[in-house]
N, CA, C and O of each residue as an XYZ file, in Angstrom:
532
protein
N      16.841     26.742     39.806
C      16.684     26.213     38.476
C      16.067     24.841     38.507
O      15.041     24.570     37.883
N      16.746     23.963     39.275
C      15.989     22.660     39.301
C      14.651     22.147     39.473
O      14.036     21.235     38.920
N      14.278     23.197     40.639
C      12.349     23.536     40.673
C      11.912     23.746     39.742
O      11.046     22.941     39.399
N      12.179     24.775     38.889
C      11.768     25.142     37.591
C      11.436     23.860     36.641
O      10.456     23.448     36.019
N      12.290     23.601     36.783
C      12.787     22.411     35.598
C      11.798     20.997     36.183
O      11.332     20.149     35.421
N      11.627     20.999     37.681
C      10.644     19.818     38.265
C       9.520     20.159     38.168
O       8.643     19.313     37.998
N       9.215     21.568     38.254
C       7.356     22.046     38.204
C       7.393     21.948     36.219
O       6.276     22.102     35.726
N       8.213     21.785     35.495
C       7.849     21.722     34.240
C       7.405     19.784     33.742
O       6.656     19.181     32.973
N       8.204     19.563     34.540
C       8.268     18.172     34.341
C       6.451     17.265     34.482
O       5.346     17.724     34.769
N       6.943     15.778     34.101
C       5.698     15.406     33.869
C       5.456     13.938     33.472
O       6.595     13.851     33.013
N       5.093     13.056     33.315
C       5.333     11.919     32.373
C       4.111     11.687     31.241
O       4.405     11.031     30.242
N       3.224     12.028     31.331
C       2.144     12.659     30.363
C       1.552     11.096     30.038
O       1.499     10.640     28.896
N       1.248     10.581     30.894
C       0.892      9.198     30.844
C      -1.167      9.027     31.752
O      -1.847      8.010     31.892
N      -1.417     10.172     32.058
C      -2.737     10.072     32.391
C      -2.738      9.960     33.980
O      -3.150      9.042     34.690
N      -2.115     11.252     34.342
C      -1.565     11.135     36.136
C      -2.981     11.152     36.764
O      -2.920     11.187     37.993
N      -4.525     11.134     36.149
C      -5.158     11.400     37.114
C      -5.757      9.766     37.499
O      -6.714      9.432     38.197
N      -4.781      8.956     36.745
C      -5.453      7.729     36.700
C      -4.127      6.759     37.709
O      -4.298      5.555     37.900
N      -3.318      7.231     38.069
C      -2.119      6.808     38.498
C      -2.692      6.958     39.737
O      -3.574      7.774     40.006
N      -1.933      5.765     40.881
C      -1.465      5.870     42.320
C      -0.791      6.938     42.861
O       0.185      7.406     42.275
N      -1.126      7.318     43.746
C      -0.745      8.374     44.929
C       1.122      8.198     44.351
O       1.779      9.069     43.780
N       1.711      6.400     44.854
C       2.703      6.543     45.146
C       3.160      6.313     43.543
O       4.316      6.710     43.399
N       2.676      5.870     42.498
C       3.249      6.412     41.497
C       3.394      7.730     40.890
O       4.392      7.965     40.210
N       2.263      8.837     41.117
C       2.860     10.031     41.258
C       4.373     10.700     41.960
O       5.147     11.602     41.640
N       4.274      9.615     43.181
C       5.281     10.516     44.001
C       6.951      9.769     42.937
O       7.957     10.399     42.610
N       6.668      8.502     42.712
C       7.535      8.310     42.086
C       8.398      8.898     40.598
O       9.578      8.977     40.257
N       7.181      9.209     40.036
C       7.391     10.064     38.860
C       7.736     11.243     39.111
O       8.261     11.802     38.148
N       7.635     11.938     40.173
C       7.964     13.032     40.647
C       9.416     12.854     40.653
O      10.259     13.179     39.817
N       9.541     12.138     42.028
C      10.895     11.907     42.472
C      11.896     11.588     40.724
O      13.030     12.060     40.632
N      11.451     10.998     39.844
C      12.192     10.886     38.820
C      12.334     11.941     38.152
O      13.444     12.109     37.649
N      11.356     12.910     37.943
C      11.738     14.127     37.434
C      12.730     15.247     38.037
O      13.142     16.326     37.610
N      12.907     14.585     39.095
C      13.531     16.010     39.941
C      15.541     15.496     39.574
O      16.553     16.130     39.276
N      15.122     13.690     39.893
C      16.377     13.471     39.712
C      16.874     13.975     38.487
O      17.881     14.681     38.524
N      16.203     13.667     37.167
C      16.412     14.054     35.682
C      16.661     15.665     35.632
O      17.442     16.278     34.904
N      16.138     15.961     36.211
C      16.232     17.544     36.376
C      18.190     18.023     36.551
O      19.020     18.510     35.784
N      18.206     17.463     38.230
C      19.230     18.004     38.712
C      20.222     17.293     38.079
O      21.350     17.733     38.300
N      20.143     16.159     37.232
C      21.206     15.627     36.382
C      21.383     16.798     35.255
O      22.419     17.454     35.148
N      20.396     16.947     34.548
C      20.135     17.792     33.588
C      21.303     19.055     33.854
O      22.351     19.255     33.239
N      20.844     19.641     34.739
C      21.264     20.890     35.044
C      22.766     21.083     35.867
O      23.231     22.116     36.350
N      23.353     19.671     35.841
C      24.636     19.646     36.688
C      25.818     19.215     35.123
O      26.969     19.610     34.937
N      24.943     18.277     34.217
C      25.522     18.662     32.972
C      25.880     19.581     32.571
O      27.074     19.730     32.312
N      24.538     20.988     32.282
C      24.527     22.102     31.703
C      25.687     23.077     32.313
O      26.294     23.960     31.707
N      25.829     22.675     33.688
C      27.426     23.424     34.300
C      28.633     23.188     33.576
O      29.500     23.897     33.065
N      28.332     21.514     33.739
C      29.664     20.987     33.277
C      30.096     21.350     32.015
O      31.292     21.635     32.067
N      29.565     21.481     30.733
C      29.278     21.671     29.834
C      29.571     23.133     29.693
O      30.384     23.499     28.844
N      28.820     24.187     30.648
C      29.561     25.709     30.755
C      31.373     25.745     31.218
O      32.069     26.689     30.844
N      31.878     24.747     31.947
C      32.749     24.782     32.543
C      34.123     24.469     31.546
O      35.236     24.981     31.423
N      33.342     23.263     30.876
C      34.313     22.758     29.630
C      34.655     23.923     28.441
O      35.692     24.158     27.821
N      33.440     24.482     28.411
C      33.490     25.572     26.885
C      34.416     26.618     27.467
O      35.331     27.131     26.823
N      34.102     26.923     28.820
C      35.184     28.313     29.033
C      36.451     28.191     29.538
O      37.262     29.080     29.797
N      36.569     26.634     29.691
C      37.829     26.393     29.844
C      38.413     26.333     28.136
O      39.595     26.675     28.107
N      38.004     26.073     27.104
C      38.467     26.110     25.827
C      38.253     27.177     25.232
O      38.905     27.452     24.225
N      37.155     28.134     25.794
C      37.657     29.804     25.442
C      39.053     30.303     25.675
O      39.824     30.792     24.850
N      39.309     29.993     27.527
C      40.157     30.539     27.799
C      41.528     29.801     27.210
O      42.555     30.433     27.459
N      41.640     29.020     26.742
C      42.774     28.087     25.846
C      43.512     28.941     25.079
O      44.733     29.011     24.938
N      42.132     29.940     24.332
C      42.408     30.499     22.866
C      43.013     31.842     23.152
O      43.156     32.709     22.290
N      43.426     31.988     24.647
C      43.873     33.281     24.824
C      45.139     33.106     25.565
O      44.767     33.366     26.710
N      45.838     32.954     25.608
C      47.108     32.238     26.289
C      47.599     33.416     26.754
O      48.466     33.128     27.579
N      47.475     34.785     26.633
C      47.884     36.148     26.783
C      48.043     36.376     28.724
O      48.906     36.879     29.443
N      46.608     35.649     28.996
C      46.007     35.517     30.091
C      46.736     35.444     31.495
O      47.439     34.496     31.846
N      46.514     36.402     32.136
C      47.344     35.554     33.720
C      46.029     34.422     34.247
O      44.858     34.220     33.927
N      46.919     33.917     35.135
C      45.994     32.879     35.792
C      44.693     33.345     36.531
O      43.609     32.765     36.465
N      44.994     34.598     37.320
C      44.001     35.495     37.609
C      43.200     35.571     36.910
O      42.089     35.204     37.293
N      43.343     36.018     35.720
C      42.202     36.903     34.374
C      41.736     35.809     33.999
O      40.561     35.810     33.633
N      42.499     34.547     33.971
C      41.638     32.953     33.343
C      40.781     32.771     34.169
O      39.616     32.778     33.771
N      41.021     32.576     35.417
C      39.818     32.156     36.546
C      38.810     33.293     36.055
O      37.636     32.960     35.890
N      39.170     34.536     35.826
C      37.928     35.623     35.714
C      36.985     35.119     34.827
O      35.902     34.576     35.048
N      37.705     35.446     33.532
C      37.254     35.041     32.485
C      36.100     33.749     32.895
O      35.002     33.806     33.449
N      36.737     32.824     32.461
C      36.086     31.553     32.988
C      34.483     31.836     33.762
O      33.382     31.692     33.229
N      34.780     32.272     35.163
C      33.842     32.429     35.621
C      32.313     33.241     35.178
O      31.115     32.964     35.236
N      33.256     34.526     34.659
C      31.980     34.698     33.706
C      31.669     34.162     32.598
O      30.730     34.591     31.927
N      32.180     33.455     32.344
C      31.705     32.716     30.977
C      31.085     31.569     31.457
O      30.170     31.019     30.845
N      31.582     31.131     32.640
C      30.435     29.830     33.189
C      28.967     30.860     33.552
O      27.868     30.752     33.008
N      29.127     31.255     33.982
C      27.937     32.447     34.568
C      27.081     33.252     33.619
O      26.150     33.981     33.959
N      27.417     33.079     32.647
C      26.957     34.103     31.384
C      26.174     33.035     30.723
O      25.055     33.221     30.246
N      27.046     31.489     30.712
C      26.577     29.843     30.172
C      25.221     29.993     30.892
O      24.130     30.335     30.438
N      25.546     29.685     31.988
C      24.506     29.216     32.611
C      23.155     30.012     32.831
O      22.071     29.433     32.893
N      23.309     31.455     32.950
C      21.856     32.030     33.020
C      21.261     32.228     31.346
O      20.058     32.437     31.191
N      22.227     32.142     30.085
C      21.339     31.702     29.221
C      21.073     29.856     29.003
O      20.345     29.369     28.138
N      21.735     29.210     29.853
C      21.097     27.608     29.514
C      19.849     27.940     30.382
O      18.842     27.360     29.976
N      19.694     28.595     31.291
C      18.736     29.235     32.718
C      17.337     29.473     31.537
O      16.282     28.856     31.384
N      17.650     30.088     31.182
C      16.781     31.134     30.232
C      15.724     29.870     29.019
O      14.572     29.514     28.770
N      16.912     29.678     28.691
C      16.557     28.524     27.157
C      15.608     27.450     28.037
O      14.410     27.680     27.869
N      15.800     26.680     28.656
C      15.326     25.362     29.787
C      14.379     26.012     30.541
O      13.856     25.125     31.216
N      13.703     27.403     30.886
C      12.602     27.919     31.490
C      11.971     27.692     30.623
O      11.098     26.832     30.735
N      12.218     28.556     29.096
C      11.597     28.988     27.990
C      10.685     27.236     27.527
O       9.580     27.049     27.018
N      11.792     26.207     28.005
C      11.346     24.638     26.998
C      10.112     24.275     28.312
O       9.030     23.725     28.110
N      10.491     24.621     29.280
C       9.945     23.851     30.609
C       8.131     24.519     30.178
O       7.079     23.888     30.075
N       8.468     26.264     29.987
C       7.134     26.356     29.820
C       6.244     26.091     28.619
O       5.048     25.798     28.648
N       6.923     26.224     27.697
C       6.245     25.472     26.511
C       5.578     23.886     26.724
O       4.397     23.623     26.499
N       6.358     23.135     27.091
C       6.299     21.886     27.515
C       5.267     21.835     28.421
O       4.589     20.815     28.299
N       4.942     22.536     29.229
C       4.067     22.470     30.083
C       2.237     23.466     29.493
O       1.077     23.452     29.905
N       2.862     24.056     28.562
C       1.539     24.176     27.813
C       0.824     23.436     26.760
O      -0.369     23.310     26.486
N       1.850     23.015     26.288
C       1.953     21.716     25.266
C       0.812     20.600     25.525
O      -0.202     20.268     24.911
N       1.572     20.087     26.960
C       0.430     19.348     28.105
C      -0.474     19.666     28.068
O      -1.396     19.011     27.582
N      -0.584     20.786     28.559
C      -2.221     21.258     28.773
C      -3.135     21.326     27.760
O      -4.292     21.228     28.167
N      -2.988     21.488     26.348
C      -3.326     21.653     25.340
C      -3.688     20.185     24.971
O      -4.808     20.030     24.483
N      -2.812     18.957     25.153
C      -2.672     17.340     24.815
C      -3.675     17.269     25.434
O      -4.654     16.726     24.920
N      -3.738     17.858     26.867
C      -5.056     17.010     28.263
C      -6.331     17.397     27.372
O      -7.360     16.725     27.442
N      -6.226     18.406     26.610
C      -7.831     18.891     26.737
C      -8.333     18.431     25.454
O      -9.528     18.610     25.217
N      -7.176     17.547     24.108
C      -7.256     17.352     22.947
C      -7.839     15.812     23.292
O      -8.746     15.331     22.612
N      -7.236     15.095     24.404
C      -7.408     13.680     24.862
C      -8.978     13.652     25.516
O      -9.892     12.948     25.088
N      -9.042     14.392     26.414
C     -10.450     14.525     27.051
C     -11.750     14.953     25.927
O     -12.781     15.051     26.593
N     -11.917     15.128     25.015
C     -12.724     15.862     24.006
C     -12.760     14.265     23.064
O     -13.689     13.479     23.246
N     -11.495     13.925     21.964
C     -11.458     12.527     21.850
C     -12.327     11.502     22.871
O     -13.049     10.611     22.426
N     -12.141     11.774     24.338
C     -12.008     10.153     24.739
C     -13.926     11.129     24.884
O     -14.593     10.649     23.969
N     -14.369     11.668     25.286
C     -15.783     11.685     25.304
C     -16.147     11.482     23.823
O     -17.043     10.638     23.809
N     -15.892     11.827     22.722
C     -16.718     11.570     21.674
C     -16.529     10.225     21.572
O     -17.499      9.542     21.242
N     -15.098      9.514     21.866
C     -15.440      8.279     21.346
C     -16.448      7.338     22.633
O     -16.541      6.135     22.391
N     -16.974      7.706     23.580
C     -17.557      7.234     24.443
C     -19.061      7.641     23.936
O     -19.864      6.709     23.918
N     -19.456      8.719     23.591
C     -20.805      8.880     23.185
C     -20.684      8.490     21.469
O     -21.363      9.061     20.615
N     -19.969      7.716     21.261
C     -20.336      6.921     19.472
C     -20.623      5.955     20.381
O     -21.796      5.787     20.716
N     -19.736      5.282     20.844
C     -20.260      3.934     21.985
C     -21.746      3.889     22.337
O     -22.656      3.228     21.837
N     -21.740      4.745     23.306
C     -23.260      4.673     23.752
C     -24.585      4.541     22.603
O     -25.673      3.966     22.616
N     -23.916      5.322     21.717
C     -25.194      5.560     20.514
C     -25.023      4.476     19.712
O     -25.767      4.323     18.743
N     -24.211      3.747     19.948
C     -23.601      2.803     19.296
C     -24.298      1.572     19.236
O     -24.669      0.925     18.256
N     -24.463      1.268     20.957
C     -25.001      0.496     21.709
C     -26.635      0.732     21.762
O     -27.485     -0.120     21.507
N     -26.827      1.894     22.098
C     -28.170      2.315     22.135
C     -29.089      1.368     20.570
O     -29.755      0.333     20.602
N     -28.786      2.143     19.539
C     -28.928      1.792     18.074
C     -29.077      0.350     18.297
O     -30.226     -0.084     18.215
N     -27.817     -0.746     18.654
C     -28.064     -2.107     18.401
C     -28.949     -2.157     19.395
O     -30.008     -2.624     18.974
N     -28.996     -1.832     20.752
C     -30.681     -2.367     21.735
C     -31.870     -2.273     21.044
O     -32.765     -3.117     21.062
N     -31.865     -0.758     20.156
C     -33.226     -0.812     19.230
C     -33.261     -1.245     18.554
O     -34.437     -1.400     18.224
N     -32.111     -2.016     17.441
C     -32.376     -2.901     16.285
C     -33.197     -4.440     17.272
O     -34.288     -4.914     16.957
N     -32.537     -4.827     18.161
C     -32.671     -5.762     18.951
C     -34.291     -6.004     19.301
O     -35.107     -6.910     19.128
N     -34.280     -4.552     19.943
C     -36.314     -4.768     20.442
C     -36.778     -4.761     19.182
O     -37.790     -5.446     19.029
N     -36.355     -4.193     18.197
C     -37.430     -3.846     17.159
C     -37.714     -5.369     16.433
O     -38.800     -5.789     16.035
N     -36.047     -6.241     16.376
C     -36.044     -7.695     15.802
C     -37.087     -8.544     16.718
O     -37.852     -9.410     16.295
N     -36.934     -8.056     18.224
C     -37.633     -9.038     19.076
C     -39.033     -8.598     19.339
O     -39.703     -9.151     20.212
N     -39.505     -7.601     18.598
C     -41.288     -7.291     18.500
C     -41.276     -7.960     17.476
O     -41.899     -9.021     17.497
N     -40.571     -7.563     16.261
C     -41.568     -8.741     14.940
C     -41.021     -9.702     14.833
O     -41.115    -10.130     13.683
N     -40.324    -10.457     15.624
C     -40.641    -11.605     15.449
C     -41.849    -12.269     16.682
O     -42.683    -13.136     16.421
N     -41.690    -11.706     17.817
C     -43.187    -12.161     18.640
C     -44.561    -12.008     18.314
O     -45.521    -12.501     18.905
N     -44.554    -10.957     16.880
C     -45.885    -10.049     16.440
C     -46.043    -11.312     15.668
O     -47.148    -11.759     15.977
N     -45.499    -12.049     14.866
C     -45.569    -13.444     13.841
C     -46.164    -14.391     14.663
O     -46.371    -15.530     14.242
């Protein structure tokens, strides 16, 4: 799960413009965020089926541990499920941002140029008539 959750990850800050070792760093932060993430999402399964099993007091201690366990286990491959489902969205999301940013940053680079171009020709054209005088 945590791979999952690190190959989704990202900081969406323009990695092709970043250092080697700030990649590796952002990495390394995603993985930590990750396995925090996902040691919550236990804990969090662990707490709820311990307050399932509350509501059944009928229970031997046996059948609670059962219980429990599948209910942590049942938690967790749909938190499994939900957190693939965000990781890949998220990661198309990206891809979709990269190619919305790259399209932007060239048009606004060719207004520039034409931009520039335009004032060089106002420029020669100012600096022929006034030498033609």
């Amino acid at each position: 799960m945590g791979e999952d959750m690190r190959k989704a990850g990202g900081t969406g800050h323009g990695a092709g413009m970043r250092s080697a070792a700030e990649r590796q760093l952002d990495q390394a932060v995603n993985e930590i965020e990750g396995f925090l993430l996902w040691e919550a999402e236990k804990d969090r399964a662990r707490t709820r089926a311990e307050a399932f099993c509350a509501g059944l007091p009928w229970l031997s201690d046996t059948q609670r541990r059962e219980v429990e366990l599948r209910y942590c286990q049942d938690q967790r491959d749909t938190s499994r499920a939900y957190l693939e489902r965000i990781a890949t969205r998220s990661a198309a999301l990206r891809t979709e941002y990269e190619g919305v940013y790259r399209a932007l940053r060239r048009r606004l680079i060719t207004a520039f140029l034409a931009g520039t171009v335009a004032v060089a020709a106002l420029v020669a054209m100012a600096a022929v008539g006034i030498s033609a005088r």
